[in-house]
N, C-alpha and C positions, 0 to 999 in steps of 0.2 A: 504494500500500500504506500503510494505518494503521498505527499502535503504540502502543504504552503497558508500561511497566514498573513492575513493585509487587514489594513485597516480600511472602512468603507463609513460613508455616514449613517450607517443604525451600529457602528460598533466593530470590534475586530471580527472577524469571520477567520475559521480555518475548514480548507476544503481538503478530502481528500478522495484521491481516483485511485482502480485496480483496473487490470489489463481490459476489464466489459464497462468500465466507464466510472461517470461520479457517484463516489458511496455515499458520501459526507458532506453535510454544509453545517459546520458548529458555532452557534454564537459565543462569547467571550464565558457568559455565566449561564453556560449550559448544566442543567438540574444534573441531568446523565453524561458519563464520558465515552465516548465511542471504543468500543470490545478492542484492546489490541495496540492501543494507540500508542504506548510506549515503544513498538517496533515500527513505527510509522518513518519513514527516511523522508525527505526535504528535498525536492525535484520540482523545481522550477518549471522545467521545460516539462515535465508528464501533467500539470497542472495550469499549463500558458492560458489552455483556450477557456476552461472555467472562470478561472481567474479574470481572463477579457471581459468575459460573456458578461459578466456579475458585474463589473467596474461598468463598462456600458450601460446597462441595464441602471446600475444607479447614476449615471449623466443622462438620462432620457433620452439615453441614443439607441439602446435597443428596448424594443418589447414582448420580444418572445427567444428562446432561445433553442440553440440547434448543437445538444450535448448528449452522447451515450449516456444513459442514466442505470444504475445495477445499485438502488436503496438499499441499507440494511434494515430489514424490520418485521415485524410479524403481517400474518395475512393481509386481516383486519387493516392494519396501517397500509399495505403496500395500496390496496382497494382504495383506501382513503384518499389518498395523494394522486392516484388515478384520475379520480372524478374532481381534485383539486383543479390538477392539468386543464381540465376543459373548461374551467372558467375563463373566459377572456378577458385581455387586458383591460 
């Protein structure tokens, strides 16, 4: 698993990706910490285009975005964030 952490205007965010795409998007004072994360290594470059997406995204330059997504999370949650997806901007 990749990472990388920035600072954005709601706060520091750290994201991380594995080879099927983005796992992770953690805010600074996340309740729970991500399964593993103390083996997480710091790759720049496997984390560029999240990383872009998201900076864009908060300058209202993008609206939707175009990222391999592999959650980690139970059923229930993955269903959720499913029917999150289709709301539009």
């Amino acid at each position: 698993m990749w990472f990388d952490a920035f600072n954005t205007p709601i706060g520091k965010l750290t994201i991380a990706v594995d080879v099927s795409g983005m796992r992770y998007v953690l805010f600074e004072n996340n309740k729970y910490d991500a399964p593993g994360r103390q083996h997480w290594q710091r790759d720049l470059g496997a984390t560029r285009a999240a990383r872009e997406q998201l900076l864009q995204y908060f300058a209202a330059e993008r609206k939707s975005f175009d990222l391999p997504l592999n959650p980690d999370g139970t059923d229930f949650q993955k269903k959720t964030w499913a029917m999150l997806a289709q709301i539009p901007f």
